[in-house]
N, C-alpha and C positions, 0 to 999 in steps of 0.2 A: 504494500500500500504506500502511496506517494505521500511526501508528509502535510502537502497539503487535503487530502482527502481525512487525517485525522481529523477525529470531530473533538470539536472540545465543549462540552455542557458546564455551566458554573453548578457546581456540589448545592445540596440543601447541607446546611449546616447541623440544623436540628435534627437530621437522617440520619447524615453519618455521625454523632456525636450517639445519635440512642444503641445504631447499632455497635460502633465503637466499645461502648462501656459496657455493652451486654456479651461482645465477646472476649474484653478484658476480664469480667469475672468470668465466665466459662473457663481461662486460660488459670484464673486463682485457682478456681474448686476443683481442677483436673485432679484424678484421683489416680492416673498414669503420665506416664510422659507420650507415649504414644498419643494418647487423646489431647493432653496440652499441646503436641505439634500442632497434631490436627489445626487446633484453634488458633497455634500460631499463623499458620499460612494461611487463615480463612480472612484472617484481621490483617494482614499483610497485604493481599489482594486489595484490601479495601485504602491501605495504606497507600500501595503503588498507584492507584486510581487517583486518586487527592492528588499525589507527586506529578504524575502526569498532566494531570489540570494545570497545576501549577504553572509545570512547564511551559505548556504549550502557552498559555498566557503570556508569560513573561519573553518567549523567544518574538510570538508575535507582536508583542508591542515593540519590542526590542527593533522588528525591522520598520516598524513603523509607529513611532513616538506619537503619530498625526491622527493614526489612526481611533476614531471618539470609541468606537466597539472595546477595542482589549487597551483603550485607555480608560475605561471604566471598569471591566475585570483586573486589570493592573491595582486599580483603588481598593477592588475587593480583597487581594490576596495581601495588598497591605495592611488593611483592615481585621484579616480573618485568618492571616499566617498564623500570628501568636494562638489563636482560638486551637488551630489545627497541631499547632507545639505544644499547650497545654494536653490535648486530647495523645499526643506520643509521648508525654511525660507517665501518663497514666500505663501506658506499655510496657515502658521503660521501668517503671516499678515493678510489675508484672515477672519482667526477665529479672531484672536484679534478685529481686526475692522469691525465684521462685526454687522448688526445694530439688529441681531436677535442674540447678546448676549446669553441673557437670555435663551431663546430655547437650545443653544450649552449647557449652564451649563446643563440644567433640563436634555436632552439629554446624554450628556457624561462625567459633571460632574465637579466641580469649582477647582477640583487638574488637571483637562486637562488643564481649559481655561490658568492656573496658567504657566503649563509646558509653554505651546504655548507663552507665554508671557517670559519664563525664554530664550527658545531657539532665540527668538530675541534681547534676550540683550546680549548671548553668542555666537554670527554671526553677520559677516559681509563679503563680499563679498571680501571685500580687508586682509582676514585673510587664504583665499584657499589656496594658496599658503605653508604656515605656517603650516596647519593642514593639507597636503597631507607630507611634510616632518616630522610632529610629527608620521604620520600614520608609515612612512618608518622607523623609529627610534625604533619605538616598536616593528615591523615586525622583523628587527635588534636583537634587546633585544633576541626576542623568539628562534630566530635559533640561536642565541648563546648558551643560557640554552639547547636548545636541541641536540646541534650537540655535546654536550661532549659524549666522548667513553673513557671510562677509563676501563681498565683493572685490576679485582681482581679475585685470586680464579680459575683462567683460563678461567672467563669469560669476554665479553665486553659488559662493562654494560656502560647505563646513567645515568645522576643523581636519576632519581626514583628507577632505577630497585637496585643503590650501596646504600639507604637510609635504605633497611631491613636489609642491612648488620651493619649498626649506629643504630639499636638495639637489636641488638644479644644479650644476658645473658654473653659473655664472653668479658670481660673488654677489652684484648688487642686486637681481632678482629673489635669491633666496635672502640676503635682508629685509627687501622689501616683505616680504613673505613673512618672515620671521617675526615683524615688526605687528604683522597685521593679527596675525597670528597670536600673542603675548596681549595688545592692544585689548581683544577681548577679554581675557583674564582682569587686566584692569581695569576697563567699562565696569565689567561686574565684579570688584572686589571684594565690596562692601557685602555682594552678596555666597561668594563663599566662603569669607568668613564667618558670616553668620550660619552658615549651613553647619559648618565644621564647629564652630564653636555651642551650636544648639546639639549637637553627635557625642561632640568630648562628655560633655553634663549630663547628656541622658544615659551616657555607656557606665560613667562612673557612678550613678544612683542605683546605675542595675545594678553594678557589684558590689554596695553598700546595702541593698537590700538582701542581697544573696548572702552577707554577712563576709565579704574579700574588705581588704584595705580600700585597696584602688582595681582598674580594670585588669591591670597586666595579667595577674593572676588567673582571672577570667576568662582573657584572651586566648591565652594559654591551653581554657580548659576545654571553648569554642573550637580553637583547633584541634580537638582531639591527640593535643602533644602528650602522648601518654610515656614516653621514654626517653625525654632528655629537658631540658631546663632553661630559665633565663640566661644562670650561671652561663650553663654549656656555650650559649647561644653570646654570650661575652666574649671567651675563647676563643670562639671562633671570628668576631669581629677585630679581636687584637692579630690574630694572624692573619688575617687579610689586611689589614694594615700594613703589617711589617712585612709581607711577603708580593703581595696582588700591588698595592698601591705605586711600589717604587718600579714593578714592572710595565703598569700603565704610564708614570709620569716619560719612560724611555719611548712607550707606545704614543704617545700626545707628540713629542719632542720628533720623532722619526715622524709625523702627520704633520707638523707645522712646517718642514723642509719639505717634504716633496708638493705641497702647495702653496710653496713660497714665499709665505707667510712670516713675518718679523715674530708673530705672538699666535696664538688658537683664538677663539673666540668661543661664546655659545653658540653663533650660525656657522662655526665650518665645523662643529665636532664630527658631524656625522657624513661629512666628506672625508672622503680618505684617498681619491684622487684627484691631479687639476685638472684632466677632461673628464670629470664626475665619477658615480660610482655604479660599478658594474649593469648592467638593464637587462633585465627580461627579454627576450629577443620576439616578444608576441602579444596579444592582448590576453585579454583570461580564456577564452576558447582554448588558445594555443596552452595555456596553464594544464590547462584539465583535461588536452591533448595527453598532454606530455607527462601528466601526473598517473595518466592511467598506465602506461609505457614504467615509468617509473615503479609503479605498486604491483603491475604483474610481473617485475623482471625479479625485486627483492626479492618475495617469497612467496608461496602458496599460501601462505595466509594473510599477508597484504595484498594481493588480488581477489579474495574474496571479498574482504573488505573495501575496498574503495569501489567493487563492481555492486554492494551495496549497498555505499551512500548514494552511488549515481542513480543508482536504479528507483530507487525511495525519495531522489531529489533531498536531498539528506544536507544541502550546505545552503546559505546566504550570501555567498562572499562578496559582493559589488558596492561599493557605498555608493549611498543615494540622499537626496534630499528626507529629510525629518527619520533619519537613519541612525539607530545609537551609536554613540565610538566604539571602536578597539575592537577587539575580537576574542571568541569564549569557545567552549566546547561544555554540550552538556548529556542530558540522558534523557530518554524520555520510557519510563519502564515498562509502561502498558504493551508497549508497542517492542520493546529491546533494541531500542534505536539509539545512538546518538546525532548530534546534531551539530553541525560547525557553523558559525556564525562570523563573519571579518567582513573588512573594508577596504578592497583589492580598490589601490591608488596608484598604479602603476608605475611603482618604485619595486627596489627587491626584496622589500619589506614582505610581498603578496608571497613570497616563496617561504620565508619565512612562516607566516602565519599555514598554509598547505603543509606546509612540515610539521609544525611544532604543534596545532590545534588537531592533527591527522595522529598526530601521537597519542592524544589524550581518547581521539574518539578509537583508533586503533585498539588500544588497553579496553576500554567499555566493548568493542565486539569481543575482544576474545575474554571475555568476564564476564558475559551476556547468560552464563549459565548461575550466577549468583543472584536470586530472588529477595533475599534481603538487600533495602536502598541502603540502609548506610555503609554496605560494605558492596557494593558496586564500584564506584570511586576509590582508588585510597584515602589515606589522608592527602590534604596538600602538597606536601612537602615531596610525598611519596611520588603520587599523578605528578606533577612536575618533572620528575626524570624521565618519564614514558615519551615527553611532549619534547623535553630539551636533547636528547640523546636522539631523538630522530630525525632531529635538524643535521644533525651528524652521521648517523647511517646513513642519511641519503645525499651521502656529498658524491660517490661516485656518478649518479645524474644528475649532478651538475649543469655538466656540459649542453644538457638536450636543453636545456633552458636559457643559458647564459654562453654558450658557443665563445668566440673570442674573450671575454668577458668572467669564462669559470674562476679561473683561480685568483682575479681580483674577484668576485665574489665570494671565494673560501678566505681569502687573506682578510678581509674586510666583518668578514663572519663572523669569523673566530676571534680579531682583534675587538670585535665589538662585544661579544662571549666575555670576554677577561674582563673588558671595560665596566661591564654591566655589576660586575661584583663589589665592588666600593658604592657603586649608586644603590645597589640593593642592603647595604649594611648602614646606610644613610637613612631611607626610608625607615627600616626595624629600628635603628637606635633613636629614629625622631619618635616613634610613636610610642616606645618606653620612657620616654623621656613625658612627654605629654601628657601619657596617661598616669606618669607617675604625678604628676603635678597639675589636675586639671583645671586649675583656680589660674593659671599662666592667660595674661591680658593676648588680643590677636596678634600683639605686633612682639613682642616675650617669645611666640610661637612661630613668627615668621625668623625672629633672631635665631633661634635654635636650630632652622634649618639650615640659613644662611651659616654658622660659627660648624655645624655638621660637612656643609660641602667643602671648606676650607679644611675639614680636616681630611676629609678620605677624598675628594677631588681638589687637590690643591692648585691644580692647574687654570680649574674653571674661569672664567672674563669674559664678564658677563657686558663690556663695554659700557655703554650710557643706557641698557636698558634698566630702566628706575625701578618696577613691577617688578623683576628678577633677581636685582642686588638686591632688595628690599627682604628676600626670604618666600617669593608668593610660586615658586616652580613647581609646588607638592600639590598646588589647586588642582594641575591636571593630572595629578598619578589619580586613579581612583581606586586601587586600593585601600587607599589613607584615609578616605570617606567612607567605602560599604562594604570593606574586608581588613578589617581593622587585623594587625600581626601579620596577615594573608603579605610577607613579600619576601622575609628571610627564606621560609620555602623556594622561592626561585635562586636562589643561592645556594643552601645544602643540594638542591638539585643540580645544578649546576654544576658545581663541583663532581660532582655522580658523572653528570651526561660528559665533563672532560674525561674519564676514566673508560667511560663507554668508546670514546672516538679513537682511543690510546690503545682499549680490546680489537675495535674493528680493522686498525693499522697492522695491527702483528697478528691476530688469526680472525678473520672474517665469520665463521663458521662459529667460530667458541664463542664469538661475541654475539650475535647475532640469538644464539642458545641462550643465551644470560639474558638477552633483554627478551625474549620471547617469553621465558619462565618468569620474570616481575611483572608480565603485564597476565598471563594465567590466573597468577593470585589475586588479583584486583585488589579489596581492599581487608583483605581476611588478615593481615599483616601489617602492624606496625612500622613506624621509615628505619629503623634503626635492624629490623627483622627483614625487609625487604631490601637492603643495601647488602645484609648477607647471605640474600636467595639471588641477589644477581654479582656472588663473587664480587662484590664492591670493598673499596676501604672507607668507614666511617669518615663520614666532613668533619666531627669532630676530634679525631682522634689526631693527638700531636703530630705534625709530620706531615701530613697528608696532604696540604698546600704545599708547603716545601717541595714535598714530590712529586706534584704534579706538573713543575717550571717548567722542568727540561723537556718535556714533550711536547707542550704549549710553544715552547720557544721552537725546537727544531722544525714543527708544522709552520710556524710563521714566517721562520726562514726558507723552507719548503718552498711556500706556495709564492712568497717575496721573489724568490728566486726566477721563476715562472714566468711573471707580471708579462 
């Protein structure tokens, strides 16, 4: 079935709430486990239904913010999320207590019973209120970033479709761009920081009611970190420090010499050559030509899968007017589908997202046999290596994409890969920081990011743009608004996907087995248990940066070599 022939009905609330609770007790008084199963998968059913809805709501407002139909169910799932939280807290009770433990684990696995246990220490029933107006704040956030219309060029563009123009090869086009671009953030300042500032207060009264200090704790328990810690997550930001950061400042220095450049600025970061950087040799036809060519040559089991997302119409990718930013991947259970969503701008960014979003929906088919949702997905931390590691399996087709142009797109890839790590320990230590202190005035909070980027991008020059030096860059991460901790994950992943590129260099075959076995498990596995089912080294363990340099370098110089 094609994904638009899913039908999507908004739920009665009062229906599924009577039958909810009437098969939560059937699941209490089970007087076997057998029959408890039973009851479990019958509430499950009912569960995945809800999720679905959800979904399909949210993907389609998602391709269209304009749209008044599923911008009124959008309001509803705002409204009726927490309703539907409250009614799986009562689940989650259910499993935690129930006396046939043991069976759940062996059944569905000690990182479920884990979750099941995290989601009741992060609910309660006197927080709905709080977490229906967090929902509407983020809802907020998104039609902001999407409703910009800026005009360049004679055209009226949004912020994805003006970003290929912020890397054009000609220096004063992508300032102009860049200008226009930032411009908006400042038009509306006043109003994300209000957004954010009404998010920081409502996050940290959730966790004051939940009985935590402050959010971080919380955060923590949101992501299902069930095996490693703030501590840990310190650690590992002092070694990226001392190891990542002094290798990017050689990376910045070697990018301002070959474009000429006296100094780098924020508008040529993401240039990394002076007759620009590498292009797609097609429009998106030719993408999803080439992608299929691609996913049948890998494996027998990426040819299945990308023959049915095509076939199901299973992706979004084109950005468009009243079009949300960025790009996701998600699940839709009813149906055992995923679903990719971007905003092909015809930069090489478009390859990018086809790789890294195919990662995440790659893992959900071959997990498609896991009926409980919250272990569909891994954790964060976890799905992020699925997505980033396949940006990297798929370098040897390259070529069929970027033809002259391959290996300044691998050089540029992968120099972009390293870079990203100091920026992603940026975002995590502002929002410990934040949340640690959420009484901090807007402009306290825009310092912190500013005195952040000085530390772990010290290169950054940001020239006379006011809006930027000022601390206001994080307006457009949006994880920092409605996935609050959701970014060191791309980090410990990260570090994972370099180890993967480092397997498929010296045995193709071994590596290939390693990452096919993490995405099997889906999400029955904790990230610290699934980094040892794909023969990984721990991101936290001492050493581990360190030894990753020498590979990192030799591919740089590899592919440098090539130009």
């Amino acid at each position: 079935m094609k994904f638009k022939d899913y039908k999507y009905e908004r739920p009665n609330y009062d229906e599924v709430k009577k039958l909810f609770l009437d098969l939560v007790n059937k699941i209490n008084e089970a007087k076997t486990y057998e029959e408890q199963h039973g009851y479990i998968m019958d509430l499950n059913n009912i569960r995945k239904h809800i999720e679905t809805m959800s979904t399909l709501a949210s993907i389609r407002n998602s391709i269209d913010v304009s749209d008044e139909f599923y911008d009124k169910e959008q309001n509803y799932w705002d409204e009726h999320g927490p309703l539907y939280t409250e009614l799986n807290s009562d689940f989650y009770k259910a499993i935690v207590y129930s006396k046939f433990k043991e069976d759940i684990i062996k059944d569905y696995s000690e990182q479920f019973y884990k979750i099941c246990e995290y989601s009741l220490k992060s609910f309660s029933p006197e927080i709905i209120s709080d977490l229906q107006e967090e929902n509407k704040l983020m809802s907020q956030y998104t039609k902001l970033l999407a409703s910009a219309k800026i005009n360049f060029k004679g055209e009226e563009l949004n912020l994805s479709g003006l970003y290929k123009y912020m890397l054009s090869d000609d220096r004063n086009e992508r300032k102009e761009a860049s200008q226009l671009y930032y411009n908006y953030f400042e038009e509306h300042e006043d109003e994300f920081d209000d957004i954010y500032d009404k998010l920081v207060h409502i996050r940290h009264n959730i966790s004051k009611k939940l009985d935590f200090d402050n959010f971080v704790e919380l955060g923590y328990i949101r992501m299902d970190r069930t095996d490693y810690t703030p501590e840990m997550v310190v650690n590992l930001r002092k070694q990226i420090l001392e190891y990542i950061v002094p290798l990017c400042n050689k990376l910045y220095e070697k990018q301002a010499s070959r474009l000429n450049l006296d100094k780098l600025t924020y508008i040529d970061e993401n240039i990394e050559f002076l007759d620009g950087n590498a292009t797609i040799k097609g429009d998106s036809k030719y993408i999803i030509e080439n992608g299929i060519k691609m996913y049948n040559e890998l494996s027998k089991e990426t040819k299945e899968f990308f023959d049915f997302m095509l076939e199901n119409e299973l992706m979004d990718l084109e950005t468009k007017h009243n079009k949300s930013a960025g790009g996701y991947c998600t699940y839709i259970p009813d149906y055992k589908a995923p679903f990719i969503f971007s905003n092909f701008n015809g930069t090489s960014e478009d390859m990018d997202v086809l790789t890294h979003e195919a990662g995440h929906a790659f893992q959900l088919y071959m997990s498609r046999y896991i009926d409980m949702q919250e272990i569909n997905f891994p954790t964060l931390d976890s799905c992020e290596i699925h997505s980033m590691s396949m940006e990297f399996i798929t370098y040897p087709w390259m070529d069929v994409f970027f033809k002259e142009d391959t290996n300044k797109y691998k050089f540029a890839h992968l120099c972009s890969a390293i870079k990203f790590l100091p920026y992603g320990v940026v975002v995590d230590e502002f929002q410990h920081i934040i949340y640690s202190n959420p009484d901090m005035s807007k402009d306290e909070r825009k310092k912190v990011w500013r005195d952040l980027e000085k530390k772990y991008l010290p290169h950054r020059d940001y020239e006379d743009n006011k809006i930027l030096e000022k601390g206001c860059w994080y307006f457009k991460q949006g994880h920092i608004f409605k996935d609050p901790f959701y970014y060191i994950d791309y980090v410990l992943a990260q570090i994972c996907a370099f180890q993967f590129l480092k397997k498929m260099d010296e045995d193709k075959d071994k590596g290939w087995e390693d990452y096919l076995r993490i995405c099997k498990v889906g999400g029955t596995q904790s990230f610290l248990e699934i980094v040892k089912t794909g023969n990984l080294v721990s991101p936290f363990k001492d050493k581990c940066i360190e030894s990753i340099i020498p590979s990192l370098e030799d591919n740089i110089i590899k592919f440098e070599n090539n130009l």
